[in-house]
Each structure stands twice: as C-alpha cells, then as structure tokens.
PAMARKOL-274315 format. One record per residue (C-alpha): z, y, x; residue in three letters; residue number from 0. Coordinates in steps of 0.25 Angstrom, whole numbers, padded with zeros to 4 digits, m for minus. Each point is the difference from the previous one (the first is absolute). Example, Ala and Ser with C-alpha at 12.3 -4.5 7.8 and 13.67 -1.06 7.14 Angstrom:
! PAMARKOL-274315
PT      zz      yy      xx   resn   resi
PT    0031   m0018    0049    ala      0
PT   m0002    0014    0006    ser      1
//
This chain:
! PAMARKOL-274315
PT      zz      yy      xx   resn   resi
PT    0000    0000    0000    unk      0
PT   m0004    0014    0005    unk      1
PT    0011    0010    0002    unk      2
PT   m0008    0010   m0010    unk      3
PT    0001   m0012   m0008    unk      4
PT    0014   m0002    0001    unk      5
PT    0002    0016   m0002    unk      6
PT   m0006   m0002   m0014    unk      7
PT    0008   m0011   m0003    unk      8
PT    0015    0007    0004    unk      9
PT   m0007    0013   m0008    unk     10
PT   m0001   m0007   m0013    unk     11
PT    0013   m0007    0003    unk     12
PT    0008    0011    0001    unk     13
PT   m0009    0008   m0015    unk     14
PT    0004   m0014   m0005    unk     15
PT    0014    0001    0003    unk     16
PT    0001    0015   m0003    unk     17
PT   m0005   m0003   m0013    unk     18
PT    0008   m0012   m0004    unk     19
PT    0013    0009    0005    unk     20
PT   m0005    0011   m0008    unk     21
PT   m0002    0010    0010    unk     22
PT   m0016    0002   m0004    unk     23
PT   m0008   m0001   m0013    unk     24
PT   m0009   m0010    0006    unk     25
PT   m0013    0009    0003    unk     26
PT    0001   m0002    0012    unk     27
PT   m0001   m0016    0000    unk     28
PT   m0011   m0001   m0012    unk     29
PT   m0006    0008    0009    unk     30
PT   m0001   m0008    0011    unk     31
PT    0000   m0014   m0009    unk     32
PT   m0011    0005   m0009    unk     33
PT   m0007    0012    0008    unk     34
PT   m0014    0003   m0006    unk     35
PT    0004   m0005   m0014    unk     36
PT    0009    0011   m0003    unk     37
PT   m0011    0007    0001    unk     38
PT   m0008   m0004   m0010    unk     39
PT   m0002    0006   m0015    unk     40
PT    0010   m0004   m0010    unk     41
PT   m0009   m0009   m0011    unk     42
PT   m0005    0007   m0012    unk     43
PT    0009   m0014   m0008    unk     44
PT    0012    0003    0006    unk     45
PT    0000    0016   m0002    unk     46
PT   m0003   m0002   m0015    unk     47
PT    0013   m0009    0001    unk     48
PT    0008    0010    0006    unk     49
PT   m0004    0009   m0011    unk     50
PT    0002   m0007   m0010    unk     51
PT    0015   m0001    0001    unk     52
PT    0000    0015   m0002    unk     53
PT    0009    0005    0011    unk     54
PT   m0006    0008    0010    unk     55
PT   m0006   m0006    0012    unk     56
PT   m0004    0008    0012    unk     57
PT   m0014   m0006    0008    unk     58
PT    0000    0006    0013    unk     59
PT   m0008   m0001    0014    unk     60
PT    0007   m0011    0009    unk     61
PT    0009    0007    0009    unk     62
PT   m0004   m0006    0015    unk     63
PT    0013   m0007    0004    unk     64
PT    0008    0004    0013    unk     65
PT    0000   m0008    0012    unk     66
PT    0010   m0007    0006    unk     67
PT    0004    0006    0013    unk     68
PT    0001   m0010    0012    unk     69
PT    0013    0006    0004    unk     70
PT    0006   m0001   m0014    unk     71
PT   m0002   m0016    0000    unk     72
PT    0005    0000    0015    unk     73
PT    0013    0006   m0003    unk     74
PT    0003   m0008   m0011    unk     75
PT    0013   m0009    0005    unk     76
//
C-alpha cells in the first residue's frame, strides 16, 4: 500500500470517527465516500415527494466538502 494511499485511508478514519462521535455532520465523509455523486441533480420523482409533504424544503447547490488536513489526522492520539 502507498503511503498517499494509507493517508486517505487514516483521513477517512478520522471523518468516520469524527462523525460517529458527533464532532461533524458527515459532509466531510459523504464527500469523500461518494464524491461525484453528490453532485449530481436531485431526481424530478424524488423532489415531487419532498413537495408533497408540504413542508418547506430547501434545494441548493452542493457545497464542495472541506478537506481533511494531513496534520489533523497525525495528531490525533
């Protein structure tokens, strides 16, 4: 395993456990789990749902995730 490899792997360790501790929301780890697909345009099916329910639902631009920093994981005890 290559050691940029190993970086990304302790990254997304530490989003995970972040997220499980409640320090995050978990934007930071969809991100990095799902990437490209959060992306993508919210179904036409799945808005006329969300309507329908008649509460207001706000549909916005995905909001580019922050990247871990290298030193962040490293400290981490």
């Amino acid at each position: 395993m290559s050691g940029q490899k190993e970086l990304l792997d302790l990254a997304i360790a530490v989003e995970i456990d972040n997220f499980l501790c409640g320090n995050s929301d978990g934007a930071p780890l969809f991100q990095a789990l799902y990437g490209a697909a959060a992306n993508e345009p919210i179904p036409e099916r799945l808005l006329a749902v969300l309507r329908s329910h008649g509460e207001a639902v706000c549909v916005t631009e995905a909001v580019p995730a922050a990247t871990p920093a290298v030193d962040a994981a490293a400290s981490r005890p």
